[in-house]
C-alpha positions as CSV (number, residue, x, y, z in Angstrom):
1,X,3.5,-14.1,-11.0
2,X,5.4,-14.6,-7.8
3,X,4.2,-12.1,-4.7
4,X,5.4,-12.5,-0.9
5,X,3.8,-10.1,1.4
6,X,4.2,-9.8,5.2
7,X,1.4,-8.3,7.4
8,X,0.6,-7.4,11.1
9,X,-2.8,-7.7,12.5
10,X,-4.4,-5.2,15.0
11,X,-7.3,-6.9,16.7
12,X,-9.8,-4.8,18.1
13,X,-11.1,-7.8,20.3
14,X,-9.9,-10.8,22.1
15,X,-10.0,-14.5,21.1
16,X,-12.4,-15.2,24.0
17,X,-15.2,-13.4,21.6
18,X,-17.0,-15.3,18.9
19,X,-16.5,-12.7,16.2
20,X,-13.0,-10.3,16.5
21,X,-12.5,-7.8,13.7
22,X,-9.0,-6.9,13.0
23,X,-6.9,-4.0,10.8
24,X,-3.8,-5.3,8.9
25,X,-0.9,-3.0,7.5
26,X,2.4,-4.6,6.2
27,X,4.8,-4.5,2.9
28,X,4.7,-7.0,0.2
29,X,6.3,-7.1,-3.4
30,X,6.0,-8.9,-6.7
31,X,8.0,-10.4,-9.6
32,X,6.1,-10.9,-12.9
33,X,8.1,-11.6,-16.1
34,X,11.1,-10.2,-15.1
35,X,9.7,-6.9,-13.1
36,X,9.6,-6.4,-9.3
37,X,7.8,-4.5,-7.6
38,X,6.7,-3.2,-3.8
39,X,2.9,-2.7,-2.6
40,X,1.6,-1.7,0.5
41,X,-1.3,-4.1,1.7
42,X,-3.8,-2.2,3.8
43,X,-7.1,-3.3,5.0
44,X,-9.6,-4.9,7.4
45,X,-10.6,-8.7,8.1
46,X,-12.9,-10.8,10.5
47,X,-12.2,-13.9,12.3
48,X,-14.8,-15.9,13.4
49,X,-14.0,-18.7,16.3
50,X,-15.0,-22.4,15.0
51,X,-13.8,-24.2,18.4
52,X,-11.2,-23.5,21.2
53,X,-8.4,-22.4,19.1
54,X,-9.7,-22.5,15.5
55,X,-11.0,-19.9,13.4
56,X,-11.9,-19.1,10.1
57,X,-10.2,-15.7,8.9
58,X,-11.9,-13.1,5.9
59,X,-9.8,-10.8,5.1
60,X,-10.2,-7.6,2.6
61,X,-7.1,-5.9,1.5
62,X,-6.3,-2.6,-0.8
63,X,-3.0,-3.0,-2.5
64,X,-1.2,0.4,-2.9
65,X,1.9,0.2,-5.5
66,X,5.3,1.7,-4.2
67,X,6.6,1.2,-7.1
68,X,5.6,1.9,-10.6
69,X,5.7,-2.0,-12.1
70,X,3.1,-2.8,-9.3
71,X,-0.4,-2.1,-9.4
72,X,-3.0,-0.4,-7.3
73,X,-6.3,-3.6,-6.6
74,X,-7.8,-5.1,-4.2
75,X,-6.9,-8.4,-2.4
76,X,-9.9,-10.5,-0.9
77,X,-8.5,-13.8,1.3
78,X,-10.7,-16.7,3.1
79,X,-8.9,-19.1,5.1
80,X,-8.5,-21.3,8.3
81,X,-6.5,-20.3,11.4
82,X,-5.5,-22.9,13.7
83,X,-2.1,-23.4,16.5
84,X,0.2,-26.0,14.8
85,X,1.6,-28.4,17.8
86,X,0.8,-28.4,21.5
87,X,-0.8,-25.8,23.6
88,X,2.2,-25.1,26.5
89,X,1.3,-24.4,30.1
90,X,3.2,-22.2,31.6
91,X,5.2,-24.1,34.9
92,X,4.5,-23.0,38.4
């Protein structure tokens, strides 16, 4: 199975708080064995600040089929969130 799915994040607090709950909406789709098809991922997730930056990210997701060769389930994700590179400062 092959799957690419792009998301947006709503989050209902900012990264200054330890723990900022977030709702995620996006479009994704699916090739298995020859058939595509198109979901909708829709759901909620928690991120949780480690240090500065860093975060660890829980995310739960319902997967609502667009098309008839995908399927209606659920989607649970755990997984690290940190900046890749150097933090910029904005010039004066």
């Amino acid at each position: 199975m092959l799957e690419g799915v792009a998301t947006g994040n709503l989050k209902l607090l900012s990264d200054k708080y330890c723990v900022s709950p977030f709702l995620t909406l996006g479009i994704g789709g699916s090739k298995y064995k020859g058939y595509y098809g198109a979901f909708i991922p829709a759901g909620v997730g928690l991120q949780v600040k480690l240090f500065n930056d860093a975060f660890i990210m829980l995310n739960h997701q319902y997967r609502i089929s667009v098309t008839e060769n995908a399927a209606y389930h659920f989607y649970h994700s755990l997984g690290v969130v940190a900046p890749i590179g150097k933090k910029q400062v904005a010039a004066r």
